[in-house]
C-alpha positions as CSV (number, residue, x, y, z in Angstrom):
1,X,-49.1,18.2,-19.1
2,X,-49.3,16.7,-22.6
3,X,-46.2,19.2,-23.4
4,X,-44.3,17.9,-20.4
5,X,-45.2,13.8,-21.6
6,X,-44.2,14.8,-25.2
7,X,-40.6,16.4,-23.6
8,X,-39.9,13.0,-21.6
9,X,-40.8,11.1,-24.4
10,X,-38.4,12.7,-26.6
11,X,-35.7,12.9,-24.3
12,X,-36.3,9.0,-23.0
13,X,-36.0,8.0,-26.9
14,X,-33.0,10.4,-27.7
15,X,-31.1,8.5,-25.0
16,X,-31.7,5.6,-25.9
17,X,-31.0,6.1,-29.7
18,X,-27.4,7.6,-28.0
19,X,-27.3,4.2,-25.9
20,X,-27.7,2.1,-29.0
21,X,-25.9,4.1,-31.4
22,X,-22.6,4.1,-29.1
23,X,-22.5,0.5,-27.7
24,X,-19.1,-0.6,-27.7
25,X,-19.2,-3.4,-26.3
26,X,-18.3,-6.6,-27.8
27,X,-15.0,-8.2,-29.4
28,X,-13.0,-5.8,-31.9
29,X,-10.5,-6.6,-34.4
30,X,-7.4,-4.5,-36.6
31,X,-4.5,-5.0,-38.8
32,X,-1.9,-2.4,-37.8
33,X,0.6,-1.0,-41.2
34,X,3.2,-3.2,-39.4
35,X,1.5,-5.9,-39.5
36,X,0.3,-6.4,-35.8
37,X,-3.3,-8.1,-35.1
38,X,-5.2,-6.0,-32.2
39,X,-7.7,-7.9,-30.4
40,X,-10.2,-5.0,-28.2
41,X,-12.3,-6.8,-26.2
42,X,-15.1,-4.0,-24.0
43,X,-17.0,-5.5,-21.7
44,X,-19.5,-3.6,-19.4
45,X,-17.1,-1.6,-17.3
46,X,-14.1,-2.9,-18.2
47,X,-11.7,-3.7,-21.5
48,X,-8.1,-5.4,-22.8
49,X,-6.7,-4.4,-26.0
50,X,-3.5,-7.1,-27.3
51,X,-1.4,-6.6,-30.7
52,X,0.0,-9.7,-31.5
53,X,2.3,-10.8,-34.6
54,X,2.2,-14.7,-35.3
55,X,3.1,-16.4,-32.5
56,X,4.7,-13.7,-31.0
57,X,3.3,-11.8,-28.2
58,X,3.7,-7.9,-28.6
59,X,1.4,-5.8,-25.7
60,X,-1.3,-5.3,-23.7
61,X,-3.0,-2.8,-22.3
62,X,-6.2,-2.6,-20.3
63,X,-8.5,-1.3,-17.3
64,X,-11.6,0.3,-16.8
65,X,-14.1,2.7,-19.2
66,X,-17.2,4.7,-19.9
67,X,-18.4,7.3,-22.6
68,X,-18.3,10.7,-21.5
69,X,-21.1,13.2,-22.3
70,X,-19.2,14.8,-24.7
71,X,-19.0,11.6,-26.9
72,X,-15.7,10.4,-25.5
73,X,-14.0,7.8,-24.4
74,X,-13.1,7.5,-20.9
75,X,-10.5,4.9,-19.4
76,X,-8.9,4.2,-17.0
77,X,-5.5,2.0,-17.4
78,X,-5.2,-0.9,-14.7
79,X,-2.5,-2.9,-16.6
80,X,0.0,-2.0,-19.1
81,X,3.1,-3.6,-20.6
82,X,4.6,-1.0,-22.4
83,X,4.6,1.6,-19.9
84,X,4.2,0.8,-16.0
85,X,3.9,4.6,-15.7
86,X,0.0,4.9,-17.4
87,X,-1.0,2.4,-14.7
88,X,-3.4,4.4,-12.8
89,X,-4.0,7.4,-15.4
90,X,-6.9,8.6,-17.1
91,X,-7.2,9.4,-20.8
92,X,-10.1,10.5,-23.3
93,X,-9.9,10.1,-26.3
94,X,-12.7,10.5,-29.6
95,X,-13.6,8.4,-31.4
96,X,-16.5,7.4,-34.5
97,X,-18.7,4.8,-34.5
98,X,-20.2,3.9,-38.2
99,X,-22.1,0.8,-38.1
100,X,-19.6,-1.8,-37.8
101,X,-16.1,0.1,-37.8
102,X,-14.9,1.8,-35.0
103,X,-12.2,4.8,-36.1
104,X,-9.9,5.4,-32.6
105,X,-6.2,7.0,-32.3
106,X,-5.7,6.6,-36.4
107,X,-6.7,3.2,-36.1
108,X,-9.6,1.7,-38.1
109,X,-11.5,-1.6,-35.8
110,X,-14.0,-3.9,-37.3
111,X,-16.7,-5.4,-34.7
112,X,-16.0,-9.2,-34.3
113,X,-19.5,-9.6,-31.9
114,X,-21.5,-7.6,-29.7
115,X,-21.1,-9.8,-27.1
116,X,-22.7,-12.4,-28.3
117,X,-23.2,-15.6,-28.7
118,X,-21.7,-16.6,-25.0
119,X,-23.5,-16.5,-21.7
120,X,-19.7,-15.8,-20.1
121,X,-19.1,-12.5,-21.9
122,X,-17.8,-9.9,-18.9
123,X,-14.4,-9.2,-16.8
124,X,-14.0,-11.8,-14.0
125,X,-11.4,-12.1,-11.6
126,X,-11.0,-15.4,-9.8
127,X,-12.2,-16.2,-6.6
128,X,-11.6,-19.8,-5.7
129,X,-9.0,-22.5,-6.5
130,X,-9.0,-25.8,-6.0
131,X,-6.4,-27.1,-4.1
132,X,-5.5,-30.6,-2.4
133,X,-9.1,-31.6,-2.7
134,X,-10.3,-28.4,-0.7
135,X,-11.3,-25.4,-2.4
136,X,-9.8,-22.4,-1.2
137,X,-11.5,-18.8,-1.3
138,X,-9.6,-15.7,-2.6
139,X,-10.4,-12.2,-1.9
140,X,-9.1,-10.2,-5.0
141,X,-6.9,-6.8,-4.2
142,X,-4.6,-4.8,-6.2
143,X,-3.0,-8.6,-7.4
144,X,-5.8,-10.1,-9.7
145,X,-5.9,-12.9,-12.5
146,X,-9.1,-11.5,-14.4
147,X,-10.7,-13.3,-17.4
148,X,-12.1,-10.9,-19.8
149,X,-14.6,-12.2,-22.8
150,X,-16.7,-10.7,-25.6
151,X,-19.0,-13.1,-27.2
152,X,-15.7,-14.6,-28.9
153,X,-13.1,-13.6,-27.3
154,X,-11.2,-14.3,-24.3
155,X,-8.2,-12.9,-22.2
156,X,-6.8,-13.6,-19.5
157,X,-4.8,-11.2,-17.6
158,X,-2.6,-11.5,-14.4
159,X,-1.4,-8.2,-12.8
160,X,-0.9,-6.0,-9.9
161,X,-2.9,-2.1,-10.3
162,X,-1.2,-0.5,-7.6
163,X,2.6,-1.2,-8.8
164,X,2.0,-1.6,-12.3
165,X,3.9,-5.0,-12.4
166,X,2.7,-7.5,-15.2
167,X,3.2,-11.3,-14.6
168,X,1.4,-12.7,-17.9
169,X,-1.5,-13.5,-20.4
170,X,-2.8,-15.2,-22.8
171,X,-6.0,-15.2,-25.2
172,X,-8.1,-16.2,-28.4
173,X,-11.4,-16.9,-29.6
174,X,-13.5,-19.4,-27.3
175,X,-16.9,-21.2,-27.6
176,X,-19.5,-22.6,-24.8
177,X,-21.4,-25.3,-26.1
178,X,-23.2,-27.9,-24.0
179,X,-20.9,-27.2,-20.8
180,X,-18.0,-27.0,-22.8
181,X,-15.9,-24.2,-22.7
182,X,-13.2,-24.3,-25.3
183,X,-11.0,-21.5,-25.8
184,X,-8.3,-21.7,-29.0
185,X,-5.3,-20.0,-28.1
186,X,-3.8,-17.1,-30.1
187,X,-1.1,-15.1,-28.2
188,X,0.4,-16.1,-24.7
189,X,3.1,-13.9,-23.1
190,X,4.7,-16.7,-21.5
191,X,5.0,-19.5,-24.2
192,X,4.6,-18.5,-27.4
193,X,5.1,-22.6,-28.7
194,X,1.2,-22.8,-26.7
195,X,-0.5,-20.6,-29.7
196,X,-2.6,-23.0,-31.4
197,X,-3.6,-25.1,-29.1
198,X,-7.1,-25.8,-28.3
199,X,-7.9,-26.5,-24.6
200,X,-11.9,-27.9,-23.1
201,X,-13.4,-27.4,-20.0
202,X,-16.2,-28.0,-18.2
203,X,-17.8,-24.8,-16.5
204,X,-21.1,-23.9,-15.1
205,X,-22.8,-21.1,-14.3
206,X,-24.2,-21.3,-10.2
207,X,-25.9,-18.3,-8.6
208,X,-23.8,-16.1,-10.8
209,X,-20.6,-17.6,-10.4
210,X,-18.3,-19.2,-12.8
211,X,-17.1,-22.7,-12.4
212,X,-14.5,-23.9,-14.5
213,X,-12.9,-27.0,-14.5
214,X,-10.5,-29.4,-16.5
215,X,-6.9,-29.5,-17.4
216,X,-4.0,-26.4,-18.0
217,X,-2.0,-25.6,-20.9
218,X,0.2,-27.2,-19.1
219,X,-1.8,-30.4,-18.5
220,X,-2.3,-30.1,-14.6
221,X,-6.4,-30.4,-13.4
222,X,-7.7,-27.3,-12.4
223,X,-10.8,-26.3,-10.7
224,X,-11.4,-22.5,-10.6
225,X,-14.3,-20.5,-9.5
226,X,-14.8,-16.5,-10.6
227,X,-16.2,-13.7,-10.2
228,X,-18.1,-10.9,-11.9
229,X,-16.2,-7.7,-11.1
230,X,-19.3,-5.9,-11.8
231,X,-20.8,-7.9,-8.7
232,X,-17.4,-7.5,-7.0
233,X,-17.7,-3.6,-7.1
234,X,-13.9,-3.4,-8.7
């Protein structure tokens, strides 16, 4: 009996030392030879990777991921600008972890946060819009806007994962403090003159739900309820 205890012991701590020693999650950052900033955000299921030069807007890619039990990288691409074609796919890929560097596909990332500070860190998609004074409900399907955050930085992502087609984003580094949500902008596929700008919201969190309210980059009031995919099952 004290054999079999000793076993689980030693395999409950070995998988937890695995746990710990590949968490991923959080907000990554890289400086390409080219010149290109990458922005990595993983959240718990799902991640967005961005390159970005200046103002200008260069790609994004994204979907769903998991480490596999040979020490891999799993995903799983739901959007992608550069190639329509990898919507869909699956890829693994290696990778090494050494404290706060992440080596993956000849690229070196440093860790930006590990998810935190920022109760909002996860992949929402949105759920409810305000509109007219009435707030109408929305049942995301293969069309989704999905806000993706670390515990610094934010994406957003519209896009459709059963045609591939891409209709726009746009991110940065935010901060919540005392119901403010402010996120400063740094890339944004539509309108690159918007990089810079800061934009404030109010937003609460109610029986798990996001509430987000304010103005647009474009100065119209919005008032915007998401989701947690996680909770969503997608």
């Amino acid at each position: 009996m004290k054999t079999l205890i000793l076993g689980i012991s030693v395999f409950l701590l070995t998988a937890f030392s695995y746990q710990k020693s590949n968490n991923l999650s959080g907000g990554w950052e890289t400086k390409t030879d080219e010149g290109l900033i990458g922005q990595w955000i993983m959240a718990e299921k799902h991640f967005a990777v961005t390159f970005y030069k200046g103002n200008e807007f260069k790609y994004t890619y994204g979907g769903s991921w998991k480490l596999t039990n040979n020490n891999r990288i799993q995903i799983t691409y739901g959007f992608h600008t550069d190639d329509k074609e990898k919507v869909g796919q699956t890829e693994e890929m290696d990778y090494t972890l050494d404290g706060k560097k992440l080596e993956i596909k000849d690229l070196t990332w440093k860790r930006r946060d590990d998810n935190k500070p920022g109760e909002l860190a996860g992949a929402w998609v949105i759920t409810g819009r305000e509109r007219n004074g009435e707030m109408n409900t929305m049942t995301p399907g293969a069309r989704k806007t999905m806000k993706i955050l670390s515990g610094t930085y934010f994406q957003w992502i519209a896009y459709n994962s059963e045609t591939g087609d891409f209709m726009g984003t746009g991110g940065g580094d935010y901060t919540t403090k005392n119901g403010k949500y402010t996120e400063i902008i740094k890339f944004f596929s539509r309108d690159r003159s918007r990089v810079g700008a800061e934009l404030t919201f109010d937003y609460e969190l109610k029986d798990g739900k996001w509430h987000h309210s304010g103005k647009s980059s474009k100065g119209d009031p919005i008032y915007e309820i998401w989701s947690d995919r996680v909770d969503l099952g997608i």
